[in-house]
C-alpha positions as protocol buffer text, in pm:
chain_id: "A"
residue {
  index: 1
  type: UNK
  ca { x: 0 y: 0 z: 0 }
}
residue {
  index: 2
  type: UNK
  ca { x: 140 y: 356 z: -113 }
}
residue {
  index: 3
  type: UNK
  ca { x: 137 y: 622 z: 140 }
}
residue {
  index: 4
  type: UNK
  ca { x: 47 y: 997 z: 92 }
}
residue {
  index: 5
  type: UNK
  ca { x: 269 y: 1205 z: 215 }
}
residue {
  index: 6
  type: UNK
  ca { x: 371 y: 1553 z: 290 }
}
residue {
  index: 7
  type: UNK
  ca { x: 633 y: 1781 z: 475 }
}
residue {
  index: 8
  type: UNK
  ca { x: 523 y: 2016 z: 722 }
}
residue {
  index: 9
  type: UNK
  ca { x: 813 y: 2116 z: 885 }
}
residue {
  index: 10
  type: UNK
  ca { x: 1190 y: 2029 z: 984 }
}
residue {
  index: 11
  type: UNK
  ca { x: 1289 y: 1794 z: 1289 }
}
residue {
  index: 12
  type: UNK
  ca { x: 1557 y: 2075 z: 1341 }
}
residue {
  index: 13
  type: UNK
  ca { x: 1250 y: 2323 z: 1409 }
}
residue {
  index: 14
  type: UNK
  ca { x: 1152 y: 2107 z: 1703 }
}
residue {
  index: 15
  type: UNK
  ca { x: 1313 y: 2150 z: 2044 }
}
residue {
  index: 16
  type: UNK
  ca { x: 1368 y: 1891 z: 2319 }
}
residue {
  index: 17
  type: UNK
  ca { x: 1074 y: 1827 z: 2423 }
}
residue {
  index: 18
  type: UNK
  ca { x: 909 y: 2106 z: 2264 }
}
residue {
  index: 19
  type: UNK
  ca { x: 600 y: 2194 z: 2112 }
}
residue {
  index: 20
  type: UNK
  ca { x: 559 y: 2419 z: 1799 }
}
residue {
  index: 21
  type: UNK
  ca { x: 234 y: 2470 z: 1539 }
}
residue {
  index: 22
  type: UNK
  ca { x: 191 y: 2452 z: 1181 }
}
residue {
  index: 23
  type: UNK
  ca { x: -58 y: 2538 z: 977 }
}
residue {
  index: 24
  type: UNK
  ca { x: -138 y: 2307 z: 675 }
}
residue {
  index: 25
  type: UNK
  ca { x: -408 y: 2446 z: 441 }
}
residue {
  index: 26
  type: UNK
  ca { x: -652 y: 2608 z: 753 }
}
residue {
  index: 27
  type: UNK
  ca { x: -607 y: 2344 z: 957 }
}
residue {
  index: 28
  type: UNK
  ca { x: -358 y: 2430 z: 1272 }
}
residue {
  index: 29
  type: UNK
  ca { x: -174 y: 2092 z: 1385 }
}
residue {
  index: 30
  type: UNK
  ca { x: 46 y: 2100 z: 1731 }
}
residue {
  index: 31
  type: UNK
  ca { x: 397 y: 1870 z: 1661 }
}
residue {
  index: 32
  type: UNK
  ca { x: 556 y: 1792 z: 1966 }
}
residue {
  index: 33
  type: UNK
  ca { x: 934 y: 1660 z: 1990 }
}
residue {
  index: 34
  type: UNK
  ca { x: 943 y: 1365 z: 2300 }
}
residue {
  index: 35
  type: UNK
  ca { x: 1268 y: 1214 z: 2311 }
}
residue {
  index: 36
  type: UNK
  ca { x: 1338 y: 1252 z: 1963 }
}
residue {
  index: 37
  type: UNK
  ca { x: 1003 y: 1090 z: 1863 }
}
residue {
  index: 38
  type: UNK
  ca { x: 756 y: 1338 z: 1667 }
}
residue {
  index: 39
  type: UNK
  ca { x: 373 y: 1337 z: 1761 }
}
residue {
  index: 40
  type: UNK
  ca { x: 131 y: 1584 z: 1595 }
}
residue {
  index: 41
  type: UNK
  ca { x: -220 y: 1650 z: 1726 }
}
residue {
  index: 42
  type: UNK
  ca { x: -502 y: 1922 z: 1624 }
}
residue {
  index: 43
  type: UNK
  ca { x: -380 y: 2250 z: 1773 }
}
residue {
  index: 44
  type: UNK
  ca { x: -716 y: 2381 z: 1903 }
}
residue {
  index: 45
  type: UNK
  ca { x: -828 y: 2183 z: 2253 }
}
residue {
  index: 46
  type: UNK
  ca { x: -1095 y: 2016 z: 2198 }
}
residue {
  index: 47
  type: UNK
  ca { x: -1209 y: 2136 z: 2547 }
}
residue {
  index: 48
  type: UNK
  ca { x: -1109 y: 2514 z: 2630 }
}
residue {
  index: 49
  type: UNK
  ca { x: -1042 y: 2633 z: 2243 }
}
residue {
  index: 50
  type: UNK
  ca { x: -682 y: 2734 z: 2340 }
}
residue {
  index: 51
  type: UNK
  ca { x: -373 y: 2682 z: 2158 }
}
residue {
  index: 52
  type: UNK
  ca { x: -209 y: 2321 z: 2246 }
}
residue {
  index: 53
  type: UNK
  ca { x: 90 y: 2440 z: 2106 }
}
residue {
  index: 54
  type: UNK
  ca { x: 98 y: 2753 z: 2354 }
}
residue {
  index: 55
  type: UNK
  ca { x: 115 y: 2465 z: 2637 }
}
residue {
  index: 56
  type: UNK
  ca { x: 334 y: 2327 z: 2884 }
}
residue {
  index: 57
  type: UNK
  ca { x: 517 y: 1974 z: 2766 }
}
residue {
  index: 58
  type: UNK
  ca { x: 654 y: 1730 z: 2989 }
}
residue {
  index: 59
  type: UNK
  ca { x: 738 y: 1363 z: 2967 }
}
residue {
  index: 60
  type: UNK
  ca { x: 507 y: 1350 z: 2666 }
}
residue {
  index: 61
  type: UNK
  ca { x: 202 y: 1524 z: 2822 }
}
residue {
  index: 62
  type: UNK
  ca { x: 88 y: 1811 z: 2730 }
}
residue {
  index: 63
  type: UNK
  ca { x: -87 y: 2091 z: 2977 }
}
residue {
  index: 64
  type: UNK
  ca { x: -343 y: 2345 z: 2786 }
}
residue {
  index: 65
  type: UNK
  ca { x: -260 y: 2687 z: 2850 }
}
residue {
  index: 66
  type: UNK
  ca { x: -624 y: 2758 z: 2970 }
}
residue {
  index: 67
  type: UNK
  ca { x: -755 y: 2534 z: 3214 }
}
residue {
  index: 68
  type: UNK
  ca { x: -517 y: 2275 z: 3292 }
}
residue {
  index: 69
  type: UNK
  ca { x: -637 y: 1990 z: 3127 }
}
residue {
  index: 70
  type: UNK
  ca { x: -344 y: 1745 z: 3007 }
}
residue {
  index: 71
  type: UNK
  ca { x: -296 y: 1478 z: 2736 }
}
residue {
  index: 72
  type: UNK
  ca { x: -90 y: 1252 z: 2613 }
}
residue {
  index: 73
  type: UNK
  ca { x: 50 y: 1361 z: 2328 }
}
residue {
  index: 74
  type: UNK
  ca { x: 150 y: 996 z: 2193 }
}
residue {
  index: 75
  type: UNK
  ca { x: -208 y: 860 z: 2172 }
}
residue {
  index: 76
  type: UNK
  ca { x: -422 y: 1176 z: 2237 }
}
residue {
  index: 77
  type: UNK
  ca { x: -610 y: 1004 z: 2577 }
}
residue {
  index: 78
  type: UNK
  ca { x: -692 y: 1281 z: 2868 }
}
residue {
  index: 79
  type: UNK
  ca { x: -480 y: 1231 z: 3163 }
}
residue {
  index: 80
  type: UNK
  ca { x: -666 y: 1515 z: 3394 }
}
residue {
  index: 81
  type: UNK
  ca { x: -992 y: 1701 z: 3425 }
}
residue {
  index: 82
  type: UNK
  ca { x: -1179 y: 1938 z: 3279 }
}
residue {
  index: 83
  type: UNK
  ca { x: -1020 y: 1723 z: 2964 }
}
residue {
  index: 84
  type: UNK
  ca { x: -1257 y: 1424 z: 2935 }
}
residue {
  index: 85
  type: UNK
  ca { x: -1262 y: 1357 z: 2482 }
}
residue {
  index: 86
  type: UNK
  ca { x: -932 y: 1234 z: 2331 }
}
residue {
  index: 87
  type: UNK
  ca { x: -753 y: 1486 z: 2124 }
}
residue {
  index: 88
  type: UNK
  ca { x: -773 y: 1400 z: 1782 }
}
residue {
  index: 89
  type: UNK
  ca { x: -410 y: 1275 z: 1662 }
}
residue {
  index: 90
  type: UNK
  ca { x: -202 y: 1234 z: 1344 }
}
residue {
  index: 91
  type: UNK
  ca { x: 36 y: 1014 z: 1219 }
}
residue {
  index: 92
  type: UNK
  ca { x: 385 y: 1165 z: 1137 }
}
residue {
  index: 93
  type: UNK
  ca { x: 746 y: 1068 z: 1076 }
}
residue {
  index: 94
  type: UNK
  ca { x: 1081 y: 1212 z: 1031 }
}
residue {
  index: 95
  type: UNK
  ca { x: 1201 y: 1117 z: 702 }
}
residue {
  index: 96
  type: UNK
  ca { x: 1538 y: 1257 z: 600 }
}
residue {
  index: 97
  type: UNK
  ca { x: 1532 y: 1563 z: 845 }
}
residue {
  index: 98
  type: UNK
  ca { x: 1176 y: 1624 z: 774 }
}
residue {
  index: 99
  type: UNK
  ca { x: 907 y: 1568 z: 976 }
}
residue {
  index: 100
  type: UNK
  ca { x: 575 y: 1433 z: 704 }
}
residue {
  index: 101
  type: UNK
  ca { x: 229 y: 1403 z: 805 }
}
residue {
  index: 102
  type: UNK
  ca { x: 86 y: 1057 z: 691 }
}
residue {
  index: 103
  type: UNK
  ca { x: -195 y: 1080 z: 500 }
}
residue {
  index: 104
  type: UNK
  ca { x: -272 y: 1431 z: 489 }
}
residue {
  index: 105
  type: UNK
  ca { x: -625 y: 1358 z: 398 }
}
residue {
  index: 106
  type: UNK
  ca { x: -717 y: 1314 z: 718 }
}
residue {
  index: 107
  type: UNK
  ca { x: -785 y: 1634 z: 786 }
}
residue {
  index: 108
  type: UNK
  ca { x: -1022 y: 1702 z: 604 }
}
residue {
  index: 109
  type: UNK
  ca { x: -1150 y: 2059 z: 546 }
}
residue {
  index: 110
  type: UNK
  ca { x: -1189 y: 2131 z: 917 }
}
residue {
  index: 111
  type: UNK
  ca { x: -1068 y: 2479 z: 1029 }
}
């Protein structure tokens, strides 16, 4: 089976352990660097409408900047209230210094 592919940003933008957004088309994605493993997740919260990216990660979880709800940013589950819904994920990998979101199509036309 052939993949789709494409590049939305370099590993090299990443920090340790840091968090940064993209935009790709209108839809906002939050990439997050955890021990040199890439995760990418809708940037929006799906519970206080704040900016994921804007948030504090540690050890792979990831606190939103509003109200203190956490996730895990390696399989989108809440870890702590008000956060209840998983965060809706995406599959990524770094391929030659590039970090490429799988299957692109997934996200649809969603703002």
């Amino acid at each position: 089976m052939t993949d789709t592919a494409l590049v939305i940003a370099r590993f090299s933008d990443l920090s340790d352990d840091g968090v940064i957004r993209v935009v790709v088309g209108r839809h906002a994605l939050a990439l997050y660097n955890v021990d040199g493993e890439v995760y990418a997740s809708d940037d929006l919260c799906n519970h206080g409408k704040a900016s994921l990216s804007d948030g504090f990660l540690e050890d792979g979880i990831v606190e939103c900047p509003l109200h203190g709800g956490t996730f895990d940013v390696r399989n989108g589950l809440p870890c702590s209230p008000p956060a209840i819904e998983p965060m809706k994920t995406y599959k990524v990998e770094i391929r030659g210094g590039d970090v490429v979101l799988i299957n692109p199509s997934e996200l649809g036309n969603r703002d």
